[in-house]
C-alpha positions in Angstrom: 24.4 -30.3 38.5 27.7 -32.1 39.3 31.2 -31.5 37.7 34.5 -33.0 38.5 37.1 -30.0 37.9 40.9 -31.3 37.4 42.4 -28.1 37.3 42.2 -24.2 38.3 41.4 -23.5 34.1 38.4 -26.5 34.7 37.4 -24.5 37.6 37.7 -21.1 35.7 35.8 -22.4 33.1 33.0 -23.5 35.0 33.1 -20.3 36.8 32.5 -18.7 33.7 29.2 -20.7 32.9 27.6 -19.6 36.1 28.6 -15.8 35.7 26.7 -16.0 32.8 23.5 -17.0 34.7 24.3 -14.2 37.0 21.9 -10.8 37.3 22.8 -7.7 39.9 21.8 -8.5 43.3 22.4 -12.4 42.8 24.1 -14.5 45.8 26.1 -17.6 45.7 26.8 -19.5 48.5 29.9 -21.7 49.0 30.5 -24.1 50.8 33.2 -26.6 51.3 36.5 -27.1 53.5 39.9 -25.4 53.6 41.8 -25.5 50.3 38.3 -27.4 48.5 38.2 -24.1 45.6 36.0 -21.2 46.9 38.4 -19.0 45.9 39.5 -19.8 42.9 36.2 -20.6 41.7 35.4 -16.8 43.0 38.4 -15.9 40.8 37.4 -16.9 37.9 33.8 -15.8 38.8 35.2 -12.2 38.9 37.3 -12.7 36.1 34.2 -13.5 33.6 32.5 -10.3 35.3 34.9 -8.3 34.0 36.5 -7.8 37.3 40.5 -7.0 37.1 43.4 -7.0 39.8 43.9 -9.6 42.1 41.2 -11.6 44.0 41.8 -13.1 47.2 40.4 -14.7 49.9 38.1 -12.5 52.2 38.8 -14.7 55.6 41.1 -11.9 57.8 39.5 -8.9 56.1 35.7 -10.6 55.9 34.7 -8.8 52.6 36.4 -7.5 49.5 34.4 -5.4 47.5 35.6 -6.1 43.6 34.2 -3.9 40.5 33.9 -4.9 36.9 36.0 -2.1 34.7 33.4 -2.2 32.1 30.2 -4.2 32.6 28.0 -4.8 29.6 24.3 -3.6 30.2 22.4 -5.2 32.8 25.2 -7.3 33.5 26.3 -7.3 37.6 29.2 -4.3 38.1 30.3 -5.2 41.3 30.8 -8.7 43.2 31.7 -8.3 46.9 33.5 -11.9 48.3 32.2 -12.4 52.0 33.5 -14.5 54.4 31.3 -15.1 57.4 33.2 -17.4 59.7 34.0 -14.6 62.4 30.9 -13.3 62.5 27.7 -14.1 65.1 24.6 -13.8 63.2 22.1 -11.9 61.0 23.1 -8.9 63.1 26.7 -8.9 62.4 26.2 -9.7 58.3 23.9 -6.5 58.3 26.2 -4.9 60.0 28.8 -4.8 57.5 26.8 -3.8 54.7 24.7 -6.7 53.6 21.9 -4.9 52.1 23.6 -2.2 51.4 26.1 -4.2 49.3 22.2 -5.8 47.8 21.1 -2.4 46.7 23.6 -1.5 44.9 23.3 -4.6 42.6 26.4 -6.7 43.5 26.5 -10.3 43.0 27.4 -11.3 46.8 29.6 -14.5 46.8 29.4 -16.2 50.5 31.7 -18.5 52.3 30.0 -19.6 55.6 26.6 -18.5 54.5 24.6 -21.0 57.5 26.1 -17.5 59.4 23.4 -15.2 57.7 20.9 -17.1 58.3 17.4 -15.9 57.3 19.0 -13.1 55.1 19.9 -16.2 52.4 16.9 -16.5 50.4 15.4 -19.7 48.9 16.6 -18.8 45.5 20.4 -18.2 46.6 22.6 -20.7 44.7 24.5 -22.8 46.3 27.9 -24.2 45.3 29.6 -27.2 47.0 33.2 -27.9 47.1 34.8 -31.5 47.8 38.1 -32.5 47.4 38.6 -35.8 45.5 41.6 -37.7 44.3 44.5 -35.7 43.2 46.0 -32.1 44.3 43.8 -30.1 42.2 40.4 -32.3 41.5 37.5 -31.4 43.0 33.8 -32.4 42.7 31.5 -28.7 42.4 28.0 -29.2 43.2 25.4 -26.3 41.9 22.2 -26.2 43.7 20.2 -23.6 42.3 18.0 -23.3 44.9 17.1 -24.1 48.4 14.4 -26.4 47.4 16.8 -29.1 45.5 19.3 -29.3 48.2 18.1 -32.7 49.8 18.9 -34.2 46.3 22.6 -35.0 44.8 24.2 -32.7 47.7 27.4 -33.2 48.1 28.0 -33.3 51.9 31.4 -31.1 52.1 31.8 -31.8 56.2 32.7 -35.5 55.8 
């Protein structure tokens, strides 16, 4: 699925959509360039989890841990935002608390996720951020899965 956001509220909205499809232990994986939406769309991710105070980007700090004030039943309590530029490899992403994080039941949202390698699973969703004409449009590309990626991706490196 496609959509062509014009604004942070069209992004926040669409966020919302896709927390809604969201169960405890989920992972999204974003992808895109600098300034392309990752975290606002993580923003209004954590906003429609129930997730208060202020959500920024994890790039310095690598991961921000972020809990819902009062999730409804079954509903995900805690998304951590991980950003795996700096780090090496499978080793490094376990090493600050991947599975941990997993057990608990948090949603993990991940910017560079090619940097966990194996530890993505097939069923990970993928999002895909392109900047298109305009300061705040942007073309967001959901891949559910693994499996569909060879059709309608967005290729976010050209």
């Amino acid at each position: 699925m496609t959509r062509e956001v014009h604004s942070v509220e069209e992004t926040w909205a669409l966020a919302r959509e896709i927390a809604q499809m969201l169960k405890p232990g989920d992972i999204v994986c974003l992808e895109g360039d600098l300034g392309a939406g990752k975290t606002t769309f993580t923003q209004g991710l954590a906003k429609a989890l129930g997730v208060g105070g202020r959500v920024t980007s994890p790039t310095f700090c690598i991961v921000q841990e972020h809990r819902a004030a009062d999730p409804e039943p079954g509903a995900p309590s805690m998304l951590v935002h991980m950003d795996l530029y700096r780090l090496h490899g499978e080793d490094d992403v376990i090493a600050i608390g991947w599975e941990d994080y997993l057990a608990q039941g948090a949603v993990l949202v991940v910017e560079w996720p090619e940097r966990a390698g194996s530890l993505i699973p097939p069923g990970a969703m993928h999002i895909e951020f392109r900047h298109t004409e305009g300061d705040e449009s942007r073309l967001i590309n959901i891949v559910p899965s693994e499996t569909e990626v060879p059709h309608g991706r967005i290729d976010s490196r050209s």
